[in-house]
ROFI-726637 format. One line per 2 residues: number of its first residue (from 1); their letters; for each residue x, y, z of N, C-alpha, C. Coordinates in Angstrom, 3 decimals, padded with zeros to 6 digits. Layout:
// ROFI-726637
NUM	a	X:Y:Z:X:Y:Z:X:Y:Z; ... $
END
This chain:
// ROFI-726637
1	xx	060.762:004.912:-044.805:061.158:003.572:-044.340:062.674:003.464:-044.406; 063.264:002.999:-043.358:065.107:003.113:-042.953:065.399:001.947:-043.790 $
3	xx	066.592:001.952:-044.605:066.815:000.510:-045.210:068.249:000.472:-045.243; 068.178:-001.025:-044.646:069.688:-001.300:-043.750:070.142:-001.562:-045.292 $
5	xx	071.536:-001.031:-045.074:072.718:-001.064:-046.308:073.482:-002.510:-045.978; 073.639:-003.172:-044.663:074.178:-004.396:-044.415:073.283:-005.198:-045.505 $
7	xx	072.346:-005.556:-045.743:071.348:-006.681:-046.104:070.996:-005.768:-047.157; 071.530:-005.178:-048.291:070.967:-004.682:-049.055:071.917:-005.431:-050.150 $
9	xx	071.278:-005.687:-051.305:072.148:-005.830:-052.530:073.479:-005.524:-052.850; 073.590:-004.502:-052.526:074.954:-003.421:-052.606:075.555:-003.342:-051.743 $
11	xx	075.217:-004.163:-050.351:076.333:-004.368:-049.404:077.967:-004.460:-049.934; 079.072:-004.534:-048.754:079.854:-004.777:-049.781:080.300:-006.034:-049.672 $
13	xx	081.102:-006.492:-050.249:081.285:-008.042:-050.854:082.006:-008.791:-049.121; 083.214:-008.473:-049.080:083.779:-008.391:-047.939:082.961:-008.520:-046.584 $
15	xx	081.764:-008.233:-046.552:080.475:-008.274:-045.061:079.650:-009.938:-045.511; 079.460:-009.858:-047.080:078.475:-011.240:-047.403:079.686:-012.556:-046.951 $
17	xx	080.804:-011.983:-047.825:082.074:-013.276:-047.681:081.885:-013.832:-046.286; 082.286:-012.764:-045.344:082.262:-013.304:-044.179:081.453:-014.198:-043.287 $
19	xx	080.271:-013.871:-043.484:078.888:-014.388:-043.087:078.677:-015.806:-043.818; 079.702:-015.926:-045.311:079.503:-017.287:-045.934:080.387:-018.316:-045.372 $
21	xx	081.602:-017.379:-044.982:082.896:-018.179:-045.371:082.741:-019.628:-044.713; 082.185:-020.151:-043.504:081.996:-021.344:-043.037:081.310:-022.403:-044.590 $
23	xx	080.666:-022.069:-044.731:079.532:-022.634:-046.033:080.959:-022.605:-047.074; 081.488:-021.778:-047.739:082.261:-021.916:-048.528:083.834:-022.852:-048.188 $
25	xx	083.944:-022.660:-046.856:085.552:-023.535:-046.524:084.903:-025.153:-046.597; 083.431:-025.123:-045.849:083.200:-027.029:-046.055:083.188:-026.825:-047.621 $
27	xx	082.349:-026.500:-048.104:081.856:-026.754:-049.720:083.416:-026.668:-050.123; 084.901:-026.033:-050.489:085.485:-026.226:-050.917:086.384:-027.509:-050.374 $
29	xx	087.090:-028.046:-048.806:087.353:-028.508:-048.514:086.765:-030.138:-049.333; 085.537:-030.382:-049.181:084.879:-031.054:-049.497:084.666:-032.120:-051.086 $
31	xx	084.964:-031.182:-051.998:084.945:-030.674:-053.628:086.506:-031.372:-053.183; 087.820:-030.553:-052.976:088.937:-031.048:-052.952:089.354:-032.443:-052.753 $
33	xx	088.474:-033.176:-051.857:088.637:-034.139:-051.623:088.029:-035.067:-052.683; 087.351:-034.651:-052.967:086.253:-035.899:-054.201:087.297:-035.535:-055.339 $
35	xx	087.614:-034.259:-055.867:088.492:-034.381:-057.042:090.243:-035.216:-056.580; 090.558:-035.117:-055.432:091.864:-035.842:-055.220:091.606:-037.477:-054.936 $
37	xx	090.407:-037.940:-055.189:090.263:-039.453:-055.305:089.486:-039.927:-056.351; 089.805:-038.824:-057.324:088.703:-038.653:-058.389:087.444:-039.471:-058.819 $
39	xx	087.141:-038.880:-057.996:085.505:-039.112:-057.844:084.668:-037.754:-058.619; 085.371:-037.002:-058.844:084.959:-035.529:-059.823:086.027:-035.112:-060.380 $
41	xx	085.584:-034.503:-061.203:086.375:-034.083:-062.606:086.843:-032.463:-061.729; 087.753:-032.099:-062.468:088.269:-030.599:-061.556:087.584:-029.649:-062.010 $
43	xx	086.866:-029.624:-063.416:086.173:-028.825:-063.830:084.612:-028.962:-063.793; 084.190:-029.944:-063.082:082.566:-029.954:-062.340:082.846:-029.792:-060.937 $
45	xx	084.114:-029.734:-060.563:084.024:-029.394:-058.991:084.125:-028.036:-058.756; 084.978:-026.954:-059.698:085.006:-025.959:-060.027:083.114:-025.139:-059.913 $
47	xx	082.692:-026.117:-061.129:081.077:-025.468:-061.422:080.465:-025.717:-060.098; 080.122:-026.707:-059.574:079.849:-026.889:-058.441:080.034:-025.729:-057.247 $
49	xx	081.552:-025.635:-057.087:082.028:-024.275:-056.087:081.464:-023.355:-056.538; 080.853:-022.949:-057.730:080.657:-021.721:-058.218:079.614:-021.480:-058.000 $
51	xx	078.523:-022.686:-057.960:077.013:-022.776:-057.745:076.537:-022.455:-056.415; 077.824:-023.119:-055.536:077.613:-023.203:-053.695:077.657:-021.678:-053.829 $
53	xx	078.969:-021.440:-053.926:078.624:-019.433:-053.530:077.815:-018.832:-054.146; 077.582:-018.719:-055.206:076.648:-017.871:-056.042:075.603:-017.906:-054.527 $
55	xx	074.646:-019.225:-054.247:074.004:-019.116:-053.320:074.190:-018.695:-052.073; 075.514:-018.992:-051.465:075.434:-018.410:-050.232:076.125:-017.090:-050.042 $
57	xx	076.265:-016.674:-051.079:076.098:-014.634:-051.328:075.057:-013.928:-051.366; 073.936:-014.652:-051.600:072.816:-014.188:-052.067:072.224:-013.438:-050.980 $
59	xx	071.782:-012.235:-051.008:071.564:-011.035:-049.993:070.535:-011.692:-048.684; 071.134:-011.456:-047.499:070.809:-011.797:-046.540:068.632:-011.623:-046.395 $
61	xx	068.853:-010.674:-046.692:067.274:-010.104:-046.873:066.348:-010.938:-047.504; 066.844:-011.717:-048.423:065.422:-013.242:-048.902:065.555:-013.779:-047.726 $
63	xx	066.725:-014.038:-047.247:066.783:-015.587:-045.934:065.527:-014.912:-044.599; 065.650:-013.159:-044.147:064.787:-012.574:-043.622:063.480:-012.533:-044.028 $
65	xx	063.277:-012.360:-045.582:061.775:-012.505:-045.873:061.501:-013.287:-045.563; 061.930:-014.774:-045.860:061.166:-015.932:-045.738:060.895:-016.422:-044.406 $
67	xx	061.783:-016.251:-043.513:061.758:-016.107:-041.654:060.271:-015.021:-041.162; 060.210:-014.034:-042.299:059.226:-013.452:-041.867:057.900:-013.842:-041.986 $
69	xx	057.608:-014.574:-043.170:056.577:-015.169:-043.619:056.362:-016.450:-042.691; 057.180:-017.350:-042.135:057.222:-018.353:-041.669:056.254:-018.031:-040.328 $
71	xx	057.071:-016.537:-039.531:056.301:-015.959:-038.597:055.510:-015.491:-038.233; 054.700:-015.000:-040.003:053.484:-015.001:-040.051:052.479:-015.640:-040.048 $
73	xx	052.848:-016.938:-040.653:052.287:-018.326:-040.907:051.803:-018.824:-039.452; 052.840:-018.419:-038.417:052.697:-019.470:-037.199:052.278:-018.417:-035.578 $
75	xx	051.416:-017.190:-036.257:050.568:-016.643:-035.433:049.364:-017.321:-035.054; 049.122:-017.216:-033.730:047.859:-017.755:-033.838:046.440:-016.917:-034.123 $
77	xx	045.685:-017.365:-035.082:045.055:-016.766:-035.725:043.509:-015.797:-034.671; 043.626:-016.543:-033.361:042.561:-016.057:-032.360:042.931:-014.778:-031.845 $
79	xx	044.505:-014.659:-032.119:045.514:-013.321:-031.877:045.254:-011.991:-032.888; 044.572:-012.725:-033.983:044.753:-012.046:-035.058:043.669:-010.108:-034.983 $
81	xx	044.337:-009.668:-035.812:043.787:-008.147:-035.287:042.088:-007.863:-035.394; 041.643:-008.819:-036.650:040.427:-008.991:-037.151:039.522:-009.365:-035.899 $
83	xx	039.928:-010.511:-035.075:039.607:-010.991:-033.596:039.326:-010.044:-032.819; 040.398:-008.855:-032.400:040.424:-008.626:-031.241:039.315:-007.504:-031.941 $
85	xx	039.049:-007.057:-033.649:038.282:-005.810:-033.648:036.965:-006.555:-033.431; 036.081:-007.531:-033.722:035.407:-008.300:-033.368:034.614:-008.114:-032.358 $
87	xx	035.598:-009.009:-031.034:035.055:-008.857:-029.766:034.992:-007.121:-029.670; 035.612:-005.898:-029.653:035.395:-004.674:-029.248:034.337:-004.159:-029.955 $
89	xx	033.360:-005.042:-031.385:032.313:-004.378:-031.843:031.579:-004.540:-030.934; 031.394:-005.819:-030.023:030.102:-006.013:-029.549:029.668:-005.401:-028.616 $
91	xx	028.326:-005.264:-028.488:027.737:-004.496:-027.875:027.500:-004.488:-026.639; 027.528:-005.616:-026.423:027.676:-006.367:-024.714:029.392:-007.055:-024.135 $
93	xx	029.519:-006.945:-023.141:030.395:-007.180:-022.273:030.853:-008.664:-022.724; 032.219:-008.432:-023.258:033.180:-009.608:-024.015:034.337:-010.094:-023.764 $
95	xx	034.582:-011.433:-023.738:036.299:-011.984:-023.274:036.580:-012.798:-023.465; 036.972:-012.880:-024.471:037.947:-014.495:-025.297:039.158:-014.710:-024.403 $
97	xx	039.020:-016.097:-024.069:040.509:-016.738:-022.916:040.769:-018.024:-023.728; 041.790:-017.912:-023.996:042.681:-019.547:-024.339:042.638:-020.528:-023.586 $
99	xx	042.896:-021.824:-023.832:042.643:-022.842:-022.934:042.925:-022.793:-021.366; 044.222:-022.115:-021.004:044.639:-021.726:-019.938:044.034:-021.100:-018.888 $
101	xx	042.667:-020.196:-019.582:041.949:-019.461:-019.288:042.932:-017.929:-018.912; 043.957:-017.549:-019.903:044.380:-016.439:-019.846:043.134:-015.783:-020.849 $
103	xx	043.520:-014.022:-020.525:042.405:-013.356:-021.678:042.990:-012.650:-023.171; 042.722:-013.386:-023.822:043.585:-012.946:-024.787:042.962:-011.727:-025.259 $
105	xx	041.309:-011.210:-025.638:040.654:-010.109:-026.073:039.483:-009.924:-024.898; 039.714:-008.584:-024.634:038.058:-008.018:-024.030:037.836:-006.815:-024.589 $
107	xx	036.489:-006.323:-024.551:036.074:-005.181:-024.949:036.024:-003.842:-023.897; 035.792:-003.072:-024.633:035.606:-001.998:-023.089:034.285:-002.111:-022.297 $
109	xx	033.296:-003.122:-023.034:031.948:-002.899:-021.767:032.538:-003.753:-020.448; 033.470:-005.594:-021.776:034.027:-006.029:-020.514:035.035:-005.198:-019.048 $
111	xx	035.616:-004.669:-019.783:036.623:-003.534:-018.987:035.947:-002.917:-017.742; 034.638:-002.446:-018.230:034.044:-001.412:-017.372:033.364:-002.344:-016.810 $
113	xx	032.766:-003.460:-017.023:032.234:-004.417:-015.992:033.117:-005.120:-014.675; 034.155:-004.916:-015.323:034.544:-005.910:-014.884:036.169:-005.542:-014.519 $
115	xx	036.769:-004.606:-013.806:037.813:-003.778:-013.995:039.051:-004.375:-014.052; 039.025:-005.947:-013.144:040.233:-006.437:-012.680:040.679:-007.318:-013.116 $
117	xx	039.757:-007.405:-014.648:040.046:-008.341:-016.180:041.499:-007.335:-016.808; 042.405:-008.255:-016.573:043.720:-007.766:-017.668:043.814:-008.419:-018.675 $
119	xx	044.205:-007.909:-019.721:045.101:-008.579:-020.969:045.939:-009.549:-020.588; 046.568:-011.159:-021.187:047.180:-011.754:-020.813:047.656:-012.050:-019.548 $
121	xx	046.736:-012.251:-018.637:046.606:-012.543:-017.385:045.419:-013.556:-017.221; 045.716:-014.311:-015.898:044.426:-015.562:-015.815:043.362:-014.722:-015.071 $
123	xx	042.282:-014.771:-016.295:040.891:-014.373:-015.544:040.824:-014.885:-014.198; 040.962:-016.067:-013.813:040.633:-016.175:-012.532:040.844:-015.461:-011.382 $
125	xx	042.201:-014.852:-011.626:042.584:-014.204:-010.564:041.528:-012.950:-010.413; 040.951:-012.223:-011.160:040.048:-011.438:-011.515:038.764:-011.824:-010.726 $
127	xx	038.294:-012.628:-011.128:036.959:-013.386:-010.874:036.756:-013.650:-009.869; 037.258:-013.563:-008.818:037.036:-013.193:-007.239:036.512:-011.846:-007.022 $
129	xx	036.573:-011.003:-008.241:035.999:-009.727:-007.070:035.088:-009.511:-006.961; 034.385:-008.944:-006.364:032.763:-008.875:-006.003:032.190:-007.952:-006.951 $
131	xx	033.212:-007.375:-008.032:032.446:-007.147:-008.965:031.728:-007.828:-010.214; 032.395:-008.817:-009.672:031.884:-010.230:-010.921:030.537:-010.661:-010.544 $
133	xx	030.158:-010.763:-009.419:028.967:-011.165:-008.857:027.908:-009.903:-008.852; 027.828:-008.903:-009.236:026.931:-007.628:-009.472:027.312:-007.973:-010.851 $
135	xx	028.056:-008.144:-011.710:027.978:-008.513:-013.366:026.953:-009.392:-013.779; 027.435:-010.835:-013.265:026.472:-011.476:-013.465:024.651:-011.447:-013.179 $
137	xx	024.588:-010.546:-011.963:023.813:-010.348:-012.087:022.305:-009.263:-012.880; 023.965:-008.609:-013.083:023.287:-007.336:-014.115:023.090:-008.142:-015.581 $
139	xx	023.516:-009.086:-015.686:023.526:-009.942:-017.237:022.812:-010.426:-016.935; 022.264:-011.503:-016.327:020.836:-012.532:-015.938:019.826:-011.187:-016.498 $
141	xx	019.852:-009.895:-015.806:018.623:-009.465:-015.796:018.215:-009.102:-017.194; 019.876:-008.504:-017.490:019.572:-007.751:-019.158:019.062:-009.019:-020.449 $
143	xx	019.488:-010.040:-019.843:019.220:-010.737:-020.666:017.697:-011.549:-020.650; 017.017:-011.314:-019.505:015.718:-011.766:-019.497:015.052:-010.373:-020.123 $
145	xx	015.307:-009.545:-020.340:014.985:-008.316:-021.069:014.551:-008.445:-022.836; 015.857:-009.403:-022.904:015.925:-009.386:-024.724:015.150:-010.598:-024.943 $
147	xx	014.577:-011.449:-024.127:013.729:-012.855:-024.381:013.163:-013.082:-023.500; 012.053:-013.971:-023.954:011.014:-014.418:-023.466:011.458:-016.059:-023.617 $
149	xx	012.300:-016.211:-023.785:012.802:-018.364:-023.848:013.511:-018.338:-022.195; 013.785:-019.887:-022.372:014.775:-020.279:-020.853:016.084:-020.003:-021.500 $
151	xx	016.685:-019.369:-020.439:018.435:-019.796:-020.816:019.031:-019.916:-019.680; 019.787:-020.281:-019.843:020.782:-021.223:-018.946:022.117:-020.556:-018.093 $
153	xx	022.833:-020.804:-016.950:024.511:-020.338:-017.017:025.137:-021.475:-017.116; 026.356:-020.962:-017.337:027.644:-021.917:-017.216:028.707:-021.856:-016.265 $
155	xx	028.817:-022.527:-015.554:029.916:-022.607:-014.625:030.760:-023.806:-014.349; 032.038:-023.272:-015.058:033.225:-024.418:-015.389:033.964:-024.283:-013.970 $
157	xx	034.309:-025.457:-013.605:035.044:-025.386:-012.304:036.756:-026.144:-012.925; 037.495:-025.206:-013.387:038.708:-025.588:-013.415:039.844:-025.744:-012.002 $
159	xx	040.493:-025.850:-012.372:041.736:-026.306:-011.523:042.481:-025.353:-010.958; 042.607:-024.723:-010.231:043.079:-023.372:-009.718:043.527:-023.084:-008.417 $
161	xx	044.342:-022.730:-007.660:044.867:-022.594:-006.614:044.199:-021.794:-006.147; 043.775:-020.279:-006.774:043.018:-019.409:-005.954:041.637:-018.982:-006.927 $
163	xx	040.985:-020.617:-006.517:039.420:-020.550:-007.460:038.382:-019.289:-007.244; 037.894:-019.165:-008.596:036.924:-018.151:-008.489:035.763:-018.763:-007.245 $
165	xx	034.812:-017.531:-006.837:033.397:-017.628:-005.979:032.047:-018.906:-006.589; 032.501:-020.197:-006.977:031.691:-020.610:-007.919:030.509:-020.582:-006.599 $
167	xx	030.205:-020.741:-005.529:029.226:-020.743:-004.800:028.543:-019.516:-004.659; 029.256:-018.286:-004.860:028.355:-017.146:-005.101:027.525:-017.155:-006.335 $
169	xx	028.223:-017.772:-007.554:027.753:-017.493:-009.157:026.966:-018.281:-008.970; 026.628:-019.436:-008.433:025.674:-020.329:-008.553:024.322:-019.604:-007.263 $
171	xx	024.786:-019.273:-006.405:023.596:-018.396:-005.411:022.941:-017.340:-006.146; 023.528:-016.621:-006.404:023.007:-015.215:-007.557:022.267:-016.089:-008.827 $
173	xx	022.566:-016.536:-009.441:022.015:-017.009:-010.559:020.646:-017.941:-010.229; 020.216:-018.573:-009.257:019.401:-019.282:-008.837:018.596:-018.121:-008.203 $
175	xx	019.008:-017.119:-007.181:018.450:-015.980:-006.777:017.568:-015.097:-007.971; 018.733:-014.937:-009.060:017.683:-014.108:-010.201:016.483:-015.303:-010.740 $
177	xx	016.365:-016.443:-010.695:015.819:-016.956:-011.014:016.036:-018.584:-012.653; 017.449:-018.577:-012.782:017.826:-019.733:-013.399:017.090:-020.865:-012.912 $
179	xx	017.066:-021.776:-013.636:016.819:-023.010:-013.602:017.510:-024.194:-014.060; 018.006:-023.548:-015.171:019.298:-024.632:-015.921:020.635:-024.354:-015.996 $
181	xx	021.485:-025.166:-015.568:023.033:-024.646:-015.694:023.785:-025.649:-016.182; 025.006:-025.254:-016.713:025.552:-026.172:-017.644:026.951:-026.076:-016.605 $
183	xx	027.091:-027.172:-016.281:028.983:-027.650:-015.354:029.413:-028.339:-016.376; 030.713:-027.495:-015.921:032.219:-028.423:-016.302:033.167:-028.618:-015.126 $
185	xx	034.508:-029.605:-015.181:035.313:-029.499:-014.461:034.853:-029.878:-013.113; 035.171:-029.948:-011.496:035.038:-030.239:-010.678:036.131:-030.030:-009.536 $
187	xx	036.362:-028.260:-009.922:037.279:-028.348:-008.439:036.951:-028.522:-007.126; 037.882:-028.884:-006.405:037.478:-028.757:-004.995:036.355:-030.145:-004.725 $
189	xx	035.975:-030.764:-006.140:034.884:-031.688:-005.850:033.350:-030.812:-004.937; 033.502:-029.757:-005.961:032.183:-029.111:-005.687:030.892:-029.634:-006.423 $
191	xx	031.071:-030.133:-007.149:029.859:-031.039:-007.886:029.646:-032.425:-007.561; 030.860:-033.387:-007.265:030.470:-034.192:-006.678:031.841:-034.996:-006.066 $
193	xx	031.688:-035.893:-005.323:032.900:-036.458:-004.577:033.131:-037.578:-005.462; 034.178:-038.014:-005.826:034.569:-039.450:-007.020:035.026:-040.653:-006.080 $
195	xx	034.511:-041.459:-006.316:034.221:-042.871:-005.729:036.022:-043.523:-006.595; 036.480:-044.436:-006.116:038.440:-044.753:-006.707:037.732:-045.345:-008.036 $
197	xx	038.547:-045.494:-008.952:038.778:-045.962:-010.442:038.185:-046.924:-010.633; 037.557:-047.065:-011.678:037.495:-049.159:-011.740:038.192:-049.603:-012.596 $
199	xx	038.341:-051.061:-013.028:039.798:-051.553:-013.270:039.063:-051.634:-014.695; 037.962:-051.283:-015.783:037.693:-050.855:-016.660:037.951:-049.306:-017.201 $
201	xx	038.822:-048.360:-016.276:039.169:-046.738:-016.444:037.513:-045.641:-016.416; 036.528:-046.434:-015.880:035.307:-045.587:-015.488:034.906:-045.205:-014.294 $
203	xx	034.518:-043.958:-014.003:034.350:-043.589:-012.480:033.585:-043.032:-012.534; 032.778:-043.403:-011.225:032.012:-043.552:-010.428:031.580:-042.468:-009.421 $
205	xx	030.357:-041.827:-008.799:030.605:-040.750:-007.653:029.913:-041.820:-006.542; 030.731:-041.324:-005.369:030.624:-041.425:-004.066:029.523:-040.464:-003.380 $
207	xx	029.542:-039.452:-003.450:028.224:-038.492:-003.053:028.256:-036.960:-004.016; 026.892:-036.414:-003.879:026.970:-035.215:-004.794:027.673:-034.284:-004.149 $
209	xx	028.236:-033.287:-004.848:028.842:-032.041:-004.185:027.721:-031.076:-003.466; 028.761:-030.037:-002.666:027.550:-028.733:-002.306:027.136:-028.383:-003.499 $
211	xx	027.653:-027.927:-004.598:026.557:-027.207:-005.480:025.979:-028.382:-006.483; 025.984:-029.637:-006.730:024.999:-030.484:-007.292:023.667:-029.789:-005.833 $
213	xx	024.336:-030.511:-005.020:023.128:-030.240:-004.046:021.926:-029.007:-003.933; 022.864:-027.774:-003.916:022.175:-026.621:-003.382:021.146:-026.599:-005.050 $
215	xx	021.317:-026.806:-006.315:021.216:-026.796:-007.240:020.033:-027.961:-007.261; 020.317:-029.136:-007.197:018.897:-030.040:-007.050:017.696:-029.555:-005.724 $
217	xx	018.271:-028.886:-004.548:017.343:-028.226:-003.556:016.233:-027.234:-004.203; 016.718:-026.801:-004.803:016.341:-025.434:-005.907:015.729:-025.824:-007.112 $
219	xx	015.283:-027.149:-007.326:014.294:-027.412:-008.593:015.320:-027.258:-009.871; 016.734:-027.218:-010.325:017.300:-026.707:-011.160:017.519:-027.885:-012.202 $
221	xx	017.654:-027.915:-013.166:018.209:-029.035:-014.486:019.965:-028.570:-014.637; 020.614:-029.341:-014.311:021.980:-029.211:-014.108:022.420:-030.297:-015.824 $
223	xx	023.714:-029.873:-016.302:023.380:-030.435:-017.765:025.218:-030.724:-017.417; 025.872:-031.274:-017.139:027.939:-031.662:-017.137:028.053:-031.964:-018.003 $
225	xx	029.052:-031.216:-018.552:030.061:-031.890:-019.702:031.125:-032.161:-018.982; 031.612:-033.558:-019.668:033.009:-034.359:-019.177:033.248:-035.160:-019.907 $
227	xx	034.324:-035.698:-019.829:034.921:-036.577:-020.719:034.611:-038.251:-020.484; 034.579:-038.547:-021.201:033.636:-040.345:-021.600:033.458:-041.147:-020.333 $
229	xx	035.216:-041.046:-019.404:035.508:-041.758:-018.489:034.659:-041.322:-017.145; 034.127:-040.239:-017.344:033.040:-039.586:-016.000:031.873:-040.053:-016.521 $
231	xx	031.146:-040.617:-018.040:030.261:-040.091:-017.590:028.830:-041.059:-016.686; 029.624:-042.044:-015.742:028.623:-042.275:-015.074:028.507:-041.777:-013.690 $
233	xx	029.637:-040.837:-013.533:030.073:-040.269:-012.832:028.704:-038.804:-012.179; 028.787:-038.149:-013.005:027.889:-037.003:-012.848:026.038:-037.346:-012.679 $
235	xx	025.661:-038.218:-013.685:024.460:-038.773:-013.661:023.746:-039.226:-012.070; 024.785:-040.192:-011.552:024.407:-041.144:-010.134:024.802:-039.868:-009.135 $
237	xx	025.353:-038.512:-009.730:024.930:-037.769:-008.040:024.533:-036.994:-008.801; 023.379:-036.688:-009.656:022.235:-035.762:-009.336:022.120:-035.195:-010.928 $
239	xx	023.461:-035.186:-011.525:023.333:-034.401:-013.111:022.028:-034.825:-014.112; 021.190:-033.656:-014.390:020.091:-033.799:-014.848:020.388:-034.726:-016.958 $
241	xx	021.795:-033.996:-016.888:022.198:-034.315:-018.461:023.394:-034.800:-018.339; 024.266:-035.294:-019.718:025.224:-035.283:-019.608:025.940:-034.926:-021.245 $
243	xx	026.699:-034.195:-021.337:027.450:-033.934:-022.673:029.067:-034.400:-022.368; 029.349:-035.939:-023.935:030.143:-036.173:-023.782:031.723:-035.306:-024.437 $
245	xx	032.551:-034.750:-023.744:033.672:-034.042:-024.605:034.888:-034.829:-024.796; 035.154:-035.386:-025.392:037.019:-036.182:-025.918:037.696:-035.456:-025.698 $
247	xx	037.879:-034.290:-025.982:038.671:-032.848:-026.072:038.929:-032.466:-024.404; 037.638:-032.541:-023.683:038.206:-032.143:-022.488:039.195:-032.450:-021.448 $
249	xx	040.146:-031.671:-020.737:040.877:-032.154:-019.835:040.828:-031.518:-018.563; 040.425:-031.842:-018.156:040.775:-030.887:-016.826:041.134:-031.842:-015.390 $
END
């Protein structure tokens, strides 16, 4: 391990001075003035000066530890290495994304499923390729494999300039045979069209979207989560459920 001689104890005096001398010209300037209107004695302004430097000599390398710790403190912990070994135990195809929907961890089944998933990049851009739609469908199947219960998909419709295929994920998934799906979000007003505000901050839908629709055509239990101010919103065009989120924004 290399260990810098600047920031070491034994630096020499002449490198710390310098790095103080601002700290030491106020602190003395300062002291001078309180003892010339005596407001301090010359010999507690003395102790005083002696106390200021003692401290601001003190080897650069604590002021670095503690910067380091601070920076440890203020990782985010979903970053953390324990995380990313985690998602790569599992056995099935994995991808933790931050609110942003960047990917912060995938595994290699995700990798190999799914090729055009990068590290710190927005899944979405990914999620257009037509390999996402042979994924999902290879997951519907594997997973009617491991159970005999209903389960459900999820398809969040965030905000996106160049939105994922949500009309393919919802065709395939009804094709393998789903019945229940859980929405979020509402780009494009694919779930349903919003009727203007009311002067209580609750809204209202105007008509269901294509995929409420293609989704109630199809016998399906559709379940939205949204936030308080929707939720009479989703119900009156077609939502079989509704889950309220505070937290959500989209």
């Amino acid at each position: 391990m290399a260990i810098d001689d600047s920031s070491s104890i034994f630096s020499p005096w002449p490198d710390r001075l310098r790095h103080s001398a601002i700290i030491l010209l106020a602190a003395g300037m300062a002291l001078t003035v309180l003892v010339a209107f005596g407001e301090l004695s010359l010999v507690r302004a003395v102790a005083v000066f002696i106390c200021i430097g003692a401290a601001a000599l003190v080897p650069w390398r604590l002021h670095d530890a503690a910067a380091s710790r601070e920076d440890v403190r203020g990782v985010n912990p979903v970053e953390a290495a324990a995380v990313s070994a985690l998602v790569a135990g599992m056995p099935d195809p994995a991808v933790l994304l931050d609110r942003a929907g960047r990917v912060i961890h995938l595994n290699a089944a995700a990798a190999q499923l799914a090729p055009a998933l990068r590290k710190n990049e927005l899944a979405q851009f990914a999620l257009r390729s037509p390999e996402i739609i042979t994924a999902l469908r290879e997951a519907i199947r594997k997973t009617r494999k491991l159970t005999d219960k209903n389960f459900g998909v999820n398809i969040t419709l965030l905000p996106s300039i160049n939105p994922p295929d949500y009309e393919g994920y919802a065709r395939v998934a009804v094709e393998e045979g789903i019945k229940v799906f859980e929405t979020a979000g509402n780009n494009r007003e694919l779930l349903f069209t919003r009727a203007p505000l009311h002067s209580d901050g609750i809204l209202t839908c105007r008509a269901a979207g294509p995929l409420i629709t293609f989704f109630k055509q199809n016998g399906c239990i559709v379940i939205h989560k949204c936030e308080r101010q929707f939720r009479m919103c989703a119900p009156t065009c077609g939502a079989s459920r509704i889950l309220i989120d505070s937290q959500l924004k989209y």
